[in-house]
TIKEGU-443062 format. One record per residue: x, y, z of N, C-alpha, C, O in turn. Coordinates in steps of 0.001 Angstrom, whole numbers, padded with zeros to 6 digits, always signed. Layout:
BEGIN
XYZXYZXYZXYZ;...
This chain:
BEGIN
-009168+294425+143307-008103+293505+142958-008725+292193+142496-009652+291701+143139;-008341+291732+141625-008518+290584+140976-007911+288997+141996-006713+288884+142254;-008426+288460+142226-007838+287098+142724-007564+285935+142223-007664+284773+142615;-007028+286706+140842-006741+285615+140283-004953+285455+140563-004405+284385+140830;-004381+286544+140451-003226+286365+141024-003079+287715+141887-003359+288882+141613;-002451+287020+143207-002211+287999+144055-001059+289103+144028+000056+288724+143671;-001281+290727+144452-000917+291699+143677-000189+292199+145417-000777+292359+146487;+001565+292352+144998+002203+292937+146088+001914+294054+146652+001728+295049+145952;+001836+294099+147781+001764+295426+148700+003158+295448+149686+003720+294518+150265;+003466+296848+149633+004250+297491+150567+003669+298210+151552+002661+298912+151478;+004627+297912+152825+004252+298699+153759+004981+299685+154264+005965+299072+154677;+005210+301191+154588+006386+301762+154717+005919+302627+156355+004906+303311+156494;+006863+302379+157340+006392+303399+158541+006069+305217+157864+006802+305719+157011;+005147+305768+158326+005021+307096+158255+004632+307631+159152+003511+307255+159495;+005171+308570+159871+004351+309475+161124+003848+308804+161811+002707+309169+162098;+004189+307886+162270+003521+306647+163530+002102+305924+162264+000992+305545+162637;+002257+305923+161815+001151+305121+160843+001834+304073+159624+003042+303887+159773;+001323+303516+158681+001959+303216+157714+001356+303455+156423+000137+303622+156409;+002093+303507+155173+001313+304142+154314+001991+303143+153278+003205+302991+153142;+000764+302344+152417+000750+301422+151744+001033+301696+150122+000422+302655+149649;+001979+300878+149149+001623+301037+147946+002167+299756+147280+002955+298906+147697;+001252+299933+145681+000963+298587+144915+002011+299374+143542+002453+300522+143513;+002121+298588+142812+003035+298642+141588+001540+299247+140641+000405+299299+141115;+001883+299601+139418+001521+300530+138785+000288+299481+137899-000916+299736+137857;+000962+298282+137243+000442+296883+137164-001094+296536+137847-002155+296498+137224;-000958+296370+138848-001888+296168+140242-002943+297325+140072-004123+297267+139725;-002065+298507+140462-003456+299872+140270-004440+299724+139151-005642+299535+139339;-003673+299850+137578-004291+299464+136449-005586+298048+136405-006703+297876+135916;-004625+297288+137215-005728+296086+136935-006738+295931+138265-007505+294996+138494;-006554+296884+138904-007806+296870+140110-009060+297403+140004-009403+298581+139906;-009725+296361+140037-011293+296939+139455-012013+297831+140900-013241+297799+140977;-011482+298351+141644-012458+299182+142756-011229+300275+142546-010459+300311+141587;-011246+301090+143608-010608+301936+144458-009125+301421+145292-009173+300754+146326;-007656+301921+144550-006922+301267+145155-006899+302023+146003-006949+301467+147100;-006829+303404+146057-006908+303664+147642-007406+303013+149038-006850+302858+150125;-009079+302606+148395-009633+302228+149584-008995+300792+150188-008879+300559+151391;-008529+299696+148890-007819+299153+149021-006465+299219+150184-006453+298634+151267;-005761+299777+149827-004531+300236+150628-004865+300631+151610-004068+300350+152505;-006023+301394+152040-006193+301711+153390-006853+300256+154307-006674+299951+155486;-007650+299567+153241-007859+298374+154168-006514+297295+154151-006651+296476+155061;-005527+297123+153532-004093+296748+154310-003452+296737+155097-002897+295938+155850;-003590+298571+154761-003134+299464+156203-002968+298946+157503-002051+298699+158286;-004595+298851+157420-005286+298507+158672-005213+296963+159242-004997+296723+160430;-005394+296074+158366-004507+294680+158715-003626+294639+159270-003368+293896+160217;-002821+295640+158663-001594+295289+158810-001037+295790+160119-000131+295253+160756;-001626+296773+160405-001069+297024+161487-002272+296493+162711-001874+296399+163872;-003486+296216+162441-003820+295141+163904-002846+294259+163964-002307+294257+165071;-002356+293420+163123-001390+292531+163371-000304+292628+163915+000297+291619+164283;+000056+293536+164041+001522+294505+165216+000827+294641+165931+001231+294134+166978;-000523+295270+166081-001104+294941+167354-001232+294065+168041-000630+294311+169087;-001696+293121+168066-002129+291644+167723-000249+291206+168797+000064+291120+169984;+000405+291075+167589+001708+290370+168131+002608+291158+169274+003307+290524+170065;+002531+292486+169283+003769+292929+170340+003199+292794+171347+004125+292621+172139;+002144+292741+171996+001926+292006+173597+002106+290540+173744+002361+290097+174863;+002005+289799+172796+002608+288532+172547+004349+288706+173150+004940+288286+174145;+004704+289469+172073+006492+289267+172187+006457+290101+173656+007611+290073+174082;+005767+290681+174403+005993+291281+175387+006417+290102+176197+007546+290072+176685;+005482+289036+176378+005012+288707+177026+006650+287547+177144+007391+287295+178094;+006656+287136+175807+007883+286276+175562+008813+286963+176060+009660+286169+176467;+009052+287765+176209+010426+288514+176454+010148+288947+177765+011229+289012+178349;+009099+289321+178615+009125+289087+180129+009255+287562+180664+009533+287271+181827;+009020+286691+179677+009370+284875+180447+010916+284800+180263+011416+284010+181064;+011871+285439+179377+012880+285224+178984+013885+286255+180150+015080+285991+180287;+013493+286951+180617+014426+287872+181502+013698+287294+182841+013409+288215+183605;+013387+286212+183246+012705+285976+184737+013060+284097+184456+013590+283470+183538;+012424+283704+185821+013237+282471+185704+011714+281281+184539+011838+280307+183797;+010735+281944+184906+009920+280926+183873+010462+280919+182677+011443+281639+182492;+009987+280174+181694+010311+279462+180427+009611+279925+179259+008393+279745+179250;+010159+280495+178257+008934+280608+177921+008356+279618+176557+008815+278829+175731;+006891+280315+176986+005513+279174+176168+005778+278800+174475+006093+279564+173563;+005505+277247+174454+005685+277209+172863+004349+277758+172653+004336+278358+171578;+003178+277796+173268+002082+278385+172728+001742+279577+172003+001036+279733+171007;+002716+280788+173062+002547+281958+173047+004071+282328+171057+004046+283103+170102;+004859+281393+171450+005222+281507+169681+004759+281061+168645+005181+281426+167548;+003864+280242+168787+002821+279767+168075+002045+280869+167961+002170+281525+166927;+001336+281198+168717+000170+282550+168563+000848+283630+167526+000119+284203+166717;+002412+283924+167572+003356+284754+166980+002753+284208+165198+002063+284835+164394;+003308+282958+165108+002694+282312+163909+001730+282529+163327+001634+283117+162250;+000480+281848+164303-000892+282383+163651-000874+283821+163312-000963+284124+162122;-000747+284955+164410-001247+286007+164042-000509+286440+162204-001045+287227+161424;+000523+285818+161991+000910+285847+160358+000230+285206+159448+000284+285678+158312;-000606+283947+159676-001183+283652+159053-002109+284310+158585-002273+284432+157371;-002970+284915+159593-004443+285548+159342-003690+286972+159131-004223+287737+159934;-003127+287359+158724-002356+288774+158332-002427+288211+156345-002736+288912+155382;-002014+286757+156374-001316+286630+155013-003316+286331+154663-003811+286912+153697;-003794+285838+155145-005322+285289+154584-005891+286482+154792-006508+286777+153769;-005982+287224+155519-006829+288680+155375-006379+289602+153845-007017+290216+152990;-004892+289278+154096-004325+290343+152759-004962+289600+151208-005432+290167+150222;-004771+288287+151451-005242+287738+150194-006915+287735+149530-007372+287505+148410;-007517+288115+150852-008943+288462+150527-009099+289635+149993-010144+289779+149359;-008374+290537+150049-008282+291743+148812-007376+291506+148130-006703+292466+147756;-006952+289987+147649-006137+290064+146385-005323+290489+146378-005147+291146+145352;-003773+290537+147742-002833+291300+148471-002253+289723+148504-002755+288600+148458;-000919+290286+148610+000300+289609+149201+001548+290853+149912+001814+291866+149265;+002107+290615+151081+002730+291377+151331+003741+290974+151006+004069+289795+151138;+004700+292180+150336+006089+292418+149420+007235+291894+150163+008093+292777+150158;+007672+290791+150843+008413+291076+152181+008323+290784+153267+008897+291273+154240;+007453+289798+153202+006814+289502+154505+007930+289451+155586+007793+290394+156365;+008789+288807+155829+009623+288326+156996+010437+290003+157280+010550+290445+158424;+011073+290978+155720+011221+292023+156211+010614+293168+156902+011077+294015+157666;+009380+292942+156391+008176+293981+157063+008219+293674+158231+008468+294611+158990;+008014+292332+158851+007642+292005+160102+008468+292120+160854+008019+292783+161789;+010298+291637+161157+011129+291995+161503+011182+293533+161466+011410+294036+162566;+011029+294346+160494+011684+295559+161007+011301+296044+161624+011907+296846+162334;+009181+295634+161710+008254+296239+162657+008292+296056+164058+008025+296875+164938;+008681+294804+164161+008676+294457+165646+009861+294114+166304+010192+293715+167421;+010495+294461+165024+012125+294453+166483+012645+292884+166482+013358+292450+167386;+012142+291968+165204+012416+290590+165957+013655+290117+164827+013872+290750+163794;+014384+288930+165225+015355+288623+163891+014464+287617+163193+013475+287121+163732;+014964+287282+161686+014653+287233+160968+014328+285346+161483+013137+285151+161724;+015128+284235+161624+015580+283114+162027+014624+282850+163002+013990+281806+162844;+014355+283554+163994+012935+283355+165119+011824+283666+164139+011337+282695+163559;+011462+284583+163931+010386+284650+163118+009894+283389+161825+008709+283169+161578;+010912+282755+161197+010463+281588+160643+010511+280726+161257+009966+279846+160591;+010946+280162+162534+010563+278992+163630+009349+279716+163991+008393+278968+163788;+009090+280503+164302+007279+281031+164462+006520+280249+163893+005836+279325+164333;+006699+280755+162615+005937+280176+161581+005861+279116+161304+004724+278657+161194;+007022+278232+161061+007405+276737+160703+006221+276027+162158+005271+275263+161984;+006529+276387+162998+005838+275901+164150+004300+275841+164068+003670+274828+164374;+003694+277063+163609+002012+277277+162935+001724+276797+162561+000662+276317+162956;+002555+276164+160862+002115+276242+159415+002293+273992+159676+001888+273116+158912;+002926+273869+160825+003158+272555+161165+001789+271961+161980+001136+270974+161638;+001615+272563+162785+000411+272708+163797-000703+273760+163993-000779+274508+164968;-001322+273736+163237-002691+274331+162283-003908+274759+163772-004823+275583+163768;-003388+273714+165062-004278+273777+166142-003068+273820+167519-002200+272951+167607;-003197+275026+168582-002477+275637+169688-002708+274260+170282-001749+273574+170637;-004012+273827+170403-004518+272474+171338-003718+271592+171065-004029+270695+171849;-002980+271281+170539-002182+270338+169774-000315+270530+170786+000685+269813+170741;-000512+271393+171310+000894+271845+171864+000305+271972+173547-000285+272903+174095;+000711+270716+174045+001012+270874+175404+001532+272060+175882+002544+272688+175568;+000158+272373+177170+000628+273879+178281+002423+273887+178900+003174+274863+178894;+002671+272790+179284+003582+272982+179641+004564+272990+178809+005626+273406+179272;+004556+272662+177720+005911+272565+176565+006501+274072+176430+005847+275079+176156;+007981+273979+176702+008650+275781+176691+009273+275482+174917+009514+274442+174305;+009356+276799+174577+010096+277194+173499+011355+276226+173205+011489+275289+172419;+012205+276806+174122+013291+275829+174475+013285+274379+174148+014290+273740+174462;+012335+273787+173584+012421+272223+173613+011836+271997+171803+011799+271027+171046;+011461+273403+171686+010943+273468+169829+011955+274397+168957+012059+274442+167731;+012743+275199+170049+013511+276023+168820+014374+274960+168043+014077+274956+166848;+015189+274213+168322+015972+273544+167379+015089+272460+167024+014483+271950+167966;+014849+271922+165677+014239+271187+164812+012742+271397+165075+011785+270625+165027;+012877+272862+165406+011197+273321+165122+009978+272260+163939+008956+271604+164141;+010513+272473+163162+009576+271280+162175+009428+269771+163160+008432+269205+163610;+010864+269457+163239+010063+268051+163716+009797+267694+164580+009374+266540+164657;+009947+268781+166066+009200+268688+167323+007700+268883+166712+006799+268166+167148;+007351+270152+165390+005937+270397+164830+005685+268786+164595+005386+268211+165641;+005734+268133+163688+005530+267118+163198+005125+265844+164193+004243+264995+164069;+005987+266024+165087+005705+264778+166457+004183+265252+167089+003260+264494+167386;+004211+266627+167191+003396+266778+168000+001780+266690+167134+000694+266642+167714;+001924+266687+166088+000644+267046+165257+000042+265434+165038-001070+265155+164589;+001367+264218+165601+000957+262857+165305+000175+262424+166662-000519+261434+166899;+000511+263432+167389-000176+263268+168866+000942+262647+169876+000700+261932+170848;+002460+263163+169342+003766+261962+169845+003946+262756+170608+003146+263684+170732;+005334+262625+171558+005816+263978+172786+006747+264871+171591+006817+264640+170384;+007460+266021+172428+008232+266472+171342+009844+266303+171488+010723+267123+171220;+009934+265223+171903+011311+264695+172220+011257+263596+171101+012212+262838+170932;
């Protein structure tokens, strides 16, 4: 794949695996092996479901018990998309869909999943987000609790 502009990938569940494909465009203009290509997506792509559903486990055991749960641990939700979107782009990948792929994979709605992100893409460093700060105090105006906190302010 060329990096000069990045070339969509799909991801589709198959037989407990997923099985990747590029537009016809993309194949033509890929100077290696799109196969081997697609299989290294594949494989991104799904450490990154790896990667995140013990995360959301983890959120969703703080959410049915009386603790709170961590802005950290939705942050981590974040990152692990980031380095999903920077791994894909190192083979000259963009995924087709991102927020649908990821939602349908992990069961999450669409609205949490971009406060994930908004929260990441705001605060570049976890260290930056007080241990004790819960979700609860970043879901509404996710950006500008991000923003306070990245000035080194509280998130009130």
């Amino acid at each position: 794949m060329t990096l000069d502009k990045l070339s969509f990938v799909s991801l589709e569940p198959a037989k407990g695996r997923f099985r990747g494909s590029l537009s016809v465009e993309a194949v033509l203009a890929s100077e290696g092996d799109p196969e081997a290509v697609l299989r290294k997506a594949t494989s991104i792509y799904e450490r990154c479901l790896d990667t995140i559903r013990p995360i959301l486990a983890e959120i969703e055991a703080a959410r049915s018990s009386p603790r709170l749960v961590s802005a950290r641990a939705v942050w981590r939700v974040g990152d692990s998309v980031f380095q999903l979107r920077d791994e894909l782009e190192a083979l000259g990948l963009q995924l087709d869909g991102v927020y649908r792929h990821l939602c349908r994979d992990l069961g999450v709605k669409r609205k949490w999943l971009e406060k994930a992100i908004i929260l990441r893409r705001y605060l570049p460093d976890v260290a930056l987000i007080p241990q004790s700060l819960n979700w609860g105090r970043c879901e509404k105006g996710t950006r500008r609790v991000a923003q306070r906190l990245s000035q080194g302010l509280s998130a009130d």
